[in-house]
C-alpha positions in Angstrom: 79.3 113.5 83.6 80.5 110.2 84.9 80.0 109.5 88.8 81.7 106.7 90.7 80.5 104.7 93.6 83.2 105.0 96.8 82.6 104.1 100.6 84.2 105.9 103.4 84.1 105.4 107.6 82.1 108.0 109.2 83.1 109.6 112.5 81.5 107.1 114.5 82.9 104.4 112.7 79.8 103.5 110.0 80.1 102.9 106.3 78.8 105.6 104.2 78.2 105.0 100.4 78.7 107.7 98.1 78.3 108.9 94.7 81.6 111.5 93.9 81.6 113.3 90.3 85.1 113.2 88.1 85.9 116.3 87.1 89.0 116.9 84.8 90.4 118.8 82.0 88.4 117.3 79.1 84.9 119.0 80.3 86.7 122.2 81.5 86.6 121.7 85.2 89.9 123.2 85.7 90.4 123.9 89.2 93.5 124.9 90.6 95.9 122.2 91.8 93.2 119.2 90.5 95.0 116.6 89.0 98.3 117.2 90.6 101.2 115.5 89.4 103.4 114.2 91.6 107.0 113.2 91.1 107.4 109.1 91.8 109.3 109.6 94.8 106.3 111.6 96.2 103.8 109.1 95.4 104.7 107.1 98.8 102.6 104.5 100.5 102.8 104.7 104.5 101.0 101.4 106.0 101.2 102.1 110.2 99.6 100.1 113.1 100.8 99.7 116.5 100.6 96.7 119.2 97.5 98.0 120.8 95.5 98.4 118.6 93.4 95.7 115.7 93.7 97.7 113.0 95.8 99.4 110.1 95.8 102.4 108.0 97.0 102.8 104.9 98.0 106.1 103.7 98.7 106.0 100.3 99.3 109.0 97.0 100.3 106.4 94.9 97.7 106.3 91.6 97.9 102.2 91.6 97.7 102.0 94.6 94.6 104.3 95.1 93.4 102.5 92.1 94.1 99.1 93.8 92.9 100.5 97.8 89.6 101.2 95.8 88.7 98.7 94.2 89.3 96.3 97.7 87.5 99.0 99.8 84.2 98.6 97.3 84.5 94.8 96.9 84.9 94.1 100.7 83.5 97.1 102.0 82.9 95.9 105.8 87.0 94.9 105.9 88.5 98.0 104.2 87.1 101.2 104.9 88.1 104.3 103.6 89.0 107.2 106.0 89.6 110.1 104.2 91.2 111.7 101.2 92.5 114.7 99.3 93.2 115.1 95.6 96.3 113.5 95.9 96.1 110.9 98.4 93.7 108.6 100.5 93.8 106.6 103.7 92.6 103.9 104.7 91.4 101.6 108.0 91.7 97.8 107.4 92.7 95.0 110.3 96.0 94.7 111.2 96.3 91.0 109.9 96.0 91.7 106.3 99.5 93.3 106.5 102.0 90.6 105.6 105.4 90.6 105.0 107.0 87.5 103.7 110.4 86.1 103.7 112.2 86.2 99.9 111.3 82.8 97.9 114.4 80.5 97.4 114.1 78.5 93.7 115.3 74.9 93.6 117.9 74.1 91.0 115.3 72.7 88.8 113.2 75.6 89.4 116.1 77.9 88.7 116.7 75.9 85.4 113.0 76.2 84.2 113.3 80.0 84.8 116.6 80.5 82.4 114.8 78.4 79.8 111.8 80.5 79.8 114.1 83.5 79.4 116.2 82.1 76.9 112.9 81.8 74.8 111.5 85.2 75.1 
């Protein structure tokens, strides 16, 4: 059976590295409500921090992003911690300046033109 390698923030606020099992269908580990499907308007992502205090979370039961959470959490794994999960969904604690939000881009003419060209190709 495969395992995979995850980290997660312990109540007093350590790393812990640890080694979780995949269960699913194919081997017959059928257990109810595994593998929940949810509809794509339930898959939200909820990113919340406040003024007081350094650092995020990021709640999220979007599959990609999961997918995406993890793979940061293991690669940088004293930046993005994560703090808990269910089958669905996971959270995690990361500081507050990694959250960006950026104004639209605005394409020069020439720019603009390149862009219509490349579409007029495909």
């Amino acid at each position: 059976m495969p395992t995979r390698v995850a980290c997660q923030e312990t109540a007093r606020g350590e790393q812990q590295i640890y080694k979780t099992a995949q269960f699913g269908a194919e081997n017959g580990n059928r257990r109810k409500g595994y593998g929940m499907k949810l509809s794509r308007y339930e898959q939200e992502i909820v990113i919340n921090f406040n003024a007081d205090e350094k650092e995020a979370t990021v709640y999220t039961a979007n599959p990609a992003w999961v997918r995406k959470m993890d793979k940061l959490c293991n690669e940088f794994p004293e930046i993005i911690r994560l703090k808990s999960w269910t089958e669905i969904s996971k959270t995690y604690v990361l500081p507050k300046n990694l959250v960006k939000i950026g104004k639209p881009r605005t394409l020069s003419e020439a720019q603009l033109r390149h862009l219509r060209e490349l579409q007029n190709k495909a």
